[in-house]
C-alpha positions as CSV (number, residue, x, y, z in Angstrom):
1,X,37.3,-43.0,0.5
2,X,38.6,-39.7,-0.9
3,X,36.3,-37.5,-0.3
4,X,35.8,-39.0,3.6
5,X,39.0,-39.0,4.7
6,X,39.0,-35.2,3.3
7,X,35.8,-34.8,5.3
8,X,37.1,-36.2,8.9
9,X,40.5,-34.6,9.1
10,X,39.8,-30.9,7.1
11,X,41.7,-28.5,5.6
12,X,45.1,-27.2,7.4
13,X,45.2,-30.4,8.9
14,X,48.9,-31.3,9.2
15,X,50.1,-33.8,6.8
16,X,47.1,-33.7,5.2
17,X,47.7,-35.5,1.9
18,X,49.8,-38.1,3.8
19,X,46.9,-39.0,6.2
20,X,44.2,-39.2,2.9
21,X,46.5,-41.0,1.1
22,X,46.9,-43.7,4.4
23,X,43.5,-43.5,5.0
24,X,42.8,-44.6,1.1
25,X,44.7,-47.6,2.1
26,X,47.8,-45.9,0.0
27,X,46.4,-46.8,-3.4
28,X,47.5,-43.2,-4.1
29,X,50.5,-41.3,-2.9
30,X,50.6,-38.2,-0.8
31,X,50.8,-36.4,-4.4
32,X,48.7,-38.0,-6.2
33,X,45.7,-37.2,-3.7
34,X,47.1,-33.5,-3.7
35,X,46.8,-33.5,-7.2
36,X,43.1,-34.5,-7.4
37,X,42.3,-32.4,-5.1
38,X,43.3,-29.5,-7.0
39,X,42.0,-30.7,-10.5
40,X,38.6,-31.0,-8.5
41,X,38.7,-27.4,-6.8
42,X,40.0,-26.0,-9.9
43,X,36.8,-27.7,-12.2
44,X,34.6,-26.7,-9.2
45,X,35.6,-23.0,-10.2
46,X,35.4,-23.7,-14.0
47,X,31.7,-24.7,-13.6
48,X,31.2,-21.8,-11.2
49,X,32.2,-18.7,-13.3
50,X,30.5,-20.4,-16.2
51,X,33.1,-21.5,-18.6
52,X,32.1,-25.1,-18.3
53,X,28.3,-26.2,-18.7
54,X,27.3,-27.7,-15.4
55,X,26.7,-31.6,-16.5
56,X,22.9,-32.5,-16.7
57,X,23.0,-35.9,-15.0
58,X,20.0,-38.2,-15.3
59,X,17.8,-38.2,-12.6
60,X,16.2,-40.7,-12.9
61,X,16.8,-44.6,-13.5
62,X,17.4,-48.4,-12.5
63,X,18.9,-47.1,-9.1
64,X,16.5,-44.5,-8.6
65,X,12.9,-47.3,-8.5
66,X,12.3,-48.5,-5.3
């Protein structure tokens, strides 16, 4: 839900946090959707300049077969 509502309305939308936050159905306030926001951008840059191994995810598995 996060990450769509992000998606539709964009950065320098007005109210930005306040219209993720509603569209989340308000399980998180304005703030608290501000705030992960930021702790994401700010590991996205960690992993970036190298300071944190990127994670090796498993690619394959039990959601993978088909």
């Amino acid at each position: 839900m996060f990450e769509e509502a992000l998606a539709y309305y964009g950065e320098g939308t007005p109210n930005l946090w306040d219209k993720v936050s509603s569209a989340m159905g308000g399980i998180k306030s304005a703030e608290e959707v501000r705030c992960h926001y930021e702790d994401l951008v700010d590991d996205v840059k960690m992993i970036e300049s190298g300071r944190v191994t990127y994670p090796k995810y498993k690619t394959q598995g039990f959601w993978t077969r088909g």
